[in-house]
C-alpha positions as CSV (number, residue, x, y, z in Angstrom):
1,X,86.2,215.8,54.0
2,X,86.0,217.1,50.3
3,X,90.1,217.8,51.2
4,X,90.3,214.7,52.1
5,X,88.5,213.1,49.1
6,X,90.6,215.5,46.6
7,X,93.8,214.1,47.8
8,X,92.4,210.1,46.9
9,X,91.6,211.5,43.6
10,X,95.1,212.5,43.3
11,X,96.6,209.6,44.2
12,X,94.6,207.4,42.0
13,X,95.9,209.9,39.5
14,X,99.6,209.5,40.6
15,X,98.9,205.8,41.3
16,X,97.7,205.0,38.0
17,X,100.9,205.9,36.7
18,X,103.4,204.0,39.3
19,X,101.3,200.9,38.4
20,X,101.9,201.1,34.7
21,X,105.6,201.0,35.0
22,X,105.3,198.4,37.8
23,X,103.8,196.0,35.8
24,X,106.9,196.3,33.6
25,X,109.1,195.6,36.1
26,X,107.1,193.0,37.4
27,X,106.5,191.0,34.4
28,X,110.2,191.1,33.2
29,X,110.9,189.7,36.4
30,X,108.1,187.1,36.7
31,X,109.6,185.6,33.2
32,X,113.3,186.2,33.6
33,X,113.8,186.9,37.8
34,X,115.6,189.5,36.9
35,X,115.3,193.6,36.9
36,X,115.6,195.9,34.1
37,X,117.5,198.2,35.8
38,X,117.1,200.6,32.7
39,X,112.9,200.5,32.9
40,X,113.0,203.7,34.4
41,X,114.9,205.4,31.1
42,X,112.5,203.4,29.1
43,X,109.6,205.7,30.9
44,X,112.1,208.9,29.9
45,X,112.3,208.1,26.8
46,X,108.6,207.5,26.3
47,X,108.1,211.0,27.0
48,X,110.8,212.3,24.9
49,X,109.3,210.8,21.6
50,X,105.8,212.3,23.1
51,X,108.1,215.9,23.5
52,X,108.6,215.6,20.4
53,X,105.7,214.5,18.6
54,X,103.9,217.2,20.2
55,X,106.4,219.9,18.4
56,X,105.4,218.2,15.7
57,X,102.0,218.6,16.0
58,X,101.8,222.4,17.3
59,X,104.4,223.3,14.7
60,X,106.9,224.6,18.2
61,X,110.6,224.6,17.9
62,X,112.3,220.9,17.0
63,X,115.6,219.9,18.1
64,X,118.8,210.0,18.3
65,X,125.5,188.7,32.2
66,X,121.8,190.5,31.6
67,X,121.6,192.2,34.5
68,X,124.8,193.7,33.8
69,X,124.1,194.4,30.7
70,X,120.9,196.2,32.2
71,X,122.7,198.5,34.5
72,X,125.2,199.6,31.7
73,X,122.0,200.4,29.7
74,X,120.7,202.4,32.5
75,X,123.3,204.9,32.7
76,X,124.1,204.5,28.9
77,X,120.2,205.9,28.2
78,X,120.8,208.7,31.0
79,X,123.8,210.1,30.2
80,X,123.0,209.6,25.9
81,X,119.8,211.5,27.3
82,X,121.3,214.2,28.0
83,X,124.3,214.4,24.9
84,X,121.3,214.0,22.7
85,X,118.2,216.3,24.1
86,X,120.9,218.7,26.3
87,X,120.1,218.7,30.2
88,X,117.7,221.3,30.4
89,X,113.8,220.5,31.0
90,X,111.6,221.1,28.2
91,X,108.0,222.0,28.0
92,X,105.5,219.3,27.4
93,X,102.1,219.7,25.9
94,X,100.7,216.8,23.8
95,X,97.5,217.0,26.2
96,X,95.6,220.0,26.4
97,X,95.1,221.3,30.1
98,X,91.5,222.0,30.0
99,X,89.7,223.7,32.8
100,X,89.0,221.3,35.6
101,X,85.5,220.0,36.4
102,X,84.8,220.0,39.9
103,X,81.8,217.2,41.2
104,X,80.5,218.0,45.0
105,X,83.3,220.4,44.8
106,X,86.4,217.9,43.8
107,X,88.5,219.2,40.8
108,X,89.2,216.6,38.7
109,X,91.6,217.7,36.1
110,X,91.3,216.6,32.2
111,X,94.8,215.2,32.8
112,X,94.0,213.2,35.8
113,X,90.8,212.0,33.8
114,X,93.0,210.5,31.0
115,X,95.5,209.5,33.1
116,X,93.1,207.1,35.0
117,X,91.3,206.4,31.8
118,X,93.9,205.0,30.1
119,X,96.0,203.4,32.9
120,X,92.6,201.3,33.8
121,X,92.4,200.8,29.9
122,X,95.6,199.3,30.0
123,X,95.8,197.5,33.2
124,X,92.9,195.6,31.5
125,X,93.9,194.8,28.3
126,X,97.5,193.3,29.9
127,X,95.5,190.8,32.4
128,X,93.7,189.8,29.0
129,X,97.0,189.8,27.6
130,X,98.7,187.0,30.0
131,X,95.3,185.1,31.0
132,X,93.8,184.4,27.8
133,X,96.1,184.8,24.9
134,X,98.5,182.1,23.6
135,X,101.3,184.5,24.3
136,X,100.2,184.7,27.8
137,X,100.1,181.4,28.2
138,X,103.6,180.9,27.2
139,X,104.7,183.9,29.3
140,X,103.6,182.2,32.1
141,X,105.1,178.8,31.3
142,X,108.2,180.3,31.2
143,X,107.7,182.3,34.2
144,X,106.9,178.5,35.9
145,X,110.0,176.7,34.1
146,X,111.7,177.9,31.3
147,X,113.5,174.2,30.5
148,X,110.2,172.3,30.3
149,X,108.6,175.2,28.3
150,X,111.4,175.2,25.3
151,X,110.4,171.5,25.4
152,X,106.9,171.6,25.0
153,X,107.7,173.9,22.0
154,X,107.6,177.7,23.4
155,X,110.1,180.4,21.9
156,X,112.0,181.2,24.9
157,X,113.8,184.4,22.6
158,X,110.0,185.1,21.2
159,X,108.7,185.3,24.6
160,X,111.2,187.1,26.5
161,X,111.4,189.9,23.5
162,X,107.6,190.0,23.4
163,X,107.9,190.9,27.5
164,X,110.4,193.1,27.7
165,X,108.3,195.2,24.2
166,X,104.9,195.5,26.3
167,X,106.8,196.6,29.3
168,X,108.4,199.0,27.2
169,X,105.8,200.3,26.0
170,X,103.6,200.4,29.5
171,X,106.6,202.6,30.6
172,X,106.4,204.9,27.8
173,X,103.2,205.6,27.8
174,X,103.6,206.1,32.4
175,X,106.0,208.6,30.8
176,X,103.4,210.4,28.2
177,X,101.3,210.3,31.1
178,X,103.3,211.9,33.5
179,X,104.8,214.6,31.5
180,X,101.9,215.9,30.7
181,X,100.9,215.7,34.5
182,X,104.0,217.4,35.3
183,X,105.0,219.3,32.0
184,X,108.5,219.1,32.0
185,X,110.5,216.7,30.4
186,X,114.1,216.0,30.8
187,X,116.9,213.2,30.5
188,X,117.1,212.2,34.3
189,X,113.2,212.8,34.9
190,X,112.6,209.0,35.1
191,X,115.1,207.9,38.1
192,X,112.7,208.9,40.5
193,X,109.5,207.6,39.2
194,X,110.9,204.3,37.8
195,X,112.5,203.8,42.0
196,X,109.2,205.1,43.0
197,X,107.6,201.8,40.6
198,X,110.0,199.7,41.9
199,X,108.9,200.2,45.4
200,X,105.4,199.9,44.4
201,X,106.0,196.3,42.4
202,X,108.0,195.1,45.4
203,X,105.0,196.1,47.7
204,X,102.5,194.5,45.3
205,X,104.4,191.4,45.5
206,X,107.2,191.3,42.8
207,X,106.6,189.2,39.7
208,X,102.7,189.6,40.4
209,X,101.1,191.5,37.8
210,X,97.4,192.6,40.4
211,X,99.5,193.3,42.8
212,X,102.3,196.3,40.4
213,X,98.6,197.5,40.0
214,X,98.0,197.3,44.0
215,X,101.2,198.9,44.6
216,X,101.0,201.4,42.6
217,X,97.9,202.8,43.4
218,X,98.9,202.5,47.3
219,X,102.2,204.2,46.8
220,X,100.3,206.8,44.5
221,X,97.6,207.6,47.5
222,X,100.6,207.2,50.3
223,X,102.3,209.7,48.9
224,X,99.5,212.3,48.1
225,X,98.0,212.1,51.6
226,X,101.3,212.4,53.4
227,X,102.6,215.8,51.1
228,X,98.8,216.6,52.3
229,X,98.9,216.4,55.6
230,X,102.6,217.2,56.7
231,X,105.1,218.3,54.2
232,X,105.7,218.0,50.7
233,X,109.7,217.1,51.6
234,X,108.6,213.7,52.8
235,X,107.2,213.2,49.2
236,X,109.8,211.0,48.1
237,X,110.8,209.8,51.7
238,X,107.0,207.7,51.8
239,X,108.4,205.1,48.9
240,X,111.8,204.5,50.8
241,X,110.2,203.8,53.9
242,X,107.8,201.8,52.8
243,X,109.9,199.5,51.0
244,X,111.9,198.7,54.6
245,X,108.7,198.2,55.7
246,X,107.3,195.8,53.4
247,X,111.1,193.9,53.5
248,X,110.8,193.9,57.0
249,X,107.3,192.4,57.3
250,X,106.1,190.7,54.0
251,X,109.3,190.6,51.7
252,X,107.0,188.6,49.4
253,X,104.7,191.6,49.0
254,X,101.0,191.7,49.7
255,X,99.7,189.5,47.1
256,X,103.1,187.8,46.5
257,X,103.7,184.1,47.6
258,X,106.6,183.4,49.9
259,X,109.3,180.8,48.4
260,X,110.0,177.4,50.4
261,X,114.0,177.7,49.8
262,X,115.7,174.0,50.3
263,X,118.4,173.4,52.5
């Protein structure tokens, strides 16, 4: 049982983190319907700039269509990566790994603590964000119809700049997160994850900002249980096959809406 309850802990942990770059995904695409193909380099470089803040700080050795667009962006941030910061993984220590506190003998790591701390701290502040804010509100009238939105006097360009920013920066911080989860960062570390966040928004329902949070935390506990209780080579098999899944028997995601389509 207290295996059992360790490896939920983990996966809220893990979770925490897939939701926060979910929601970027899933907000660019509830405004534009479209994917930011380069979100998951967005989460790379996140922890990059934390790298290097942290040498900074410890005084340690120092070394700069749309959706087409987006792809090219993907691979231009990947590749630049690793011109820029070389291909070899780097350290990462901006937070201290304190010894773990264990409660009716669960280890619950300073990491994880922050980790959770700050996702749930963030998560919060973005549904205040889009529900009751002015910029939410004209987020989500564009979301609804972009044309009747410019009319009622909403900056389209404002908007759409303002969404993709706080994605941005919900990926960055994932990346902060997860470096210092993982503490190793390199120029191709954020394919994985930012798939892995993709799954989970798609699972969620895509475009619906409580279910990237759903998603996330779901993938995040799928994964930890499964590397539990088999092997830890089906890790990264658990998103893949849950996204068939969820295609298969809710494309619209669990707390997505399915789309009447006229013919």
């Amino acid at each position: 049982m207290i295996d059992f309850l360790q490896r939920l802990v983990d996966g809220v942990s893990l979770g925490a983190i897939y939701a926060l770059i979910a929601l970027g995904y899933t907000m660019v695409y509830g405004v534009l319907q479209l994917i930011n193909f380069a979100h998951g380099d967005v989460f790379m470089l996140g922890a990059m700039m934390g790298w290097y803040a942290s040498s900074v700080w410890t005084s340690e050795s120092r070394d700069p269509s749309i959706a087409g667009a987006l792809a090219v962006t993907l691979f231009f941030l990947e590749y630049g990566g690793q011109l820029l910061f070389g291909p070899n993984p780097r350290a990462f220590g901006i937070l201290p790994h304190r010894p773990s506190s264990a409660v009716a003998g669960i280890s619950i790591g300073y990491v994880d603590l922050v980790t959770i701390l700050t996702s749930l701290v963030l998560m919060i502040v973005l549904q205040r964000i889009v529900f009751h804010t002015r910029i939410g509100t004209a987020m989500r009238a564009v979301s609804w119809n972009p044309s009747v939105a410019a009319l009622m006097g909403v900056n389209i360009d404002l908007v759409i700049s303002f969404t993709f920013g706080l994605g941005s920066l919900l990926a960055a911080v994932a990346g902060i997160l997860y470096a210092s989860k993982y503490p190793s960062v390199h120029p191709l570390m954020g394919l994985m994850p930012g798939l892995k966040a993709f799954v989970a928004a798609v699972l969620g329902g895509i475009g619906n900002v409580p279910g990237a949070m759903l998603g996330g935390l779901l993938l995040g506990l799928a994964e930890q249980l499964v590397s539990g209780y088999t092997s830890s080579s089906w890790r990264d098999a658990v998103a893949f096959g849950i996204l068939i899944l969820i295609l298969l028997v809710k494309p619209s995601g669990l707390l997505g809406r399915g789309a009447a389509e006229k013919v």
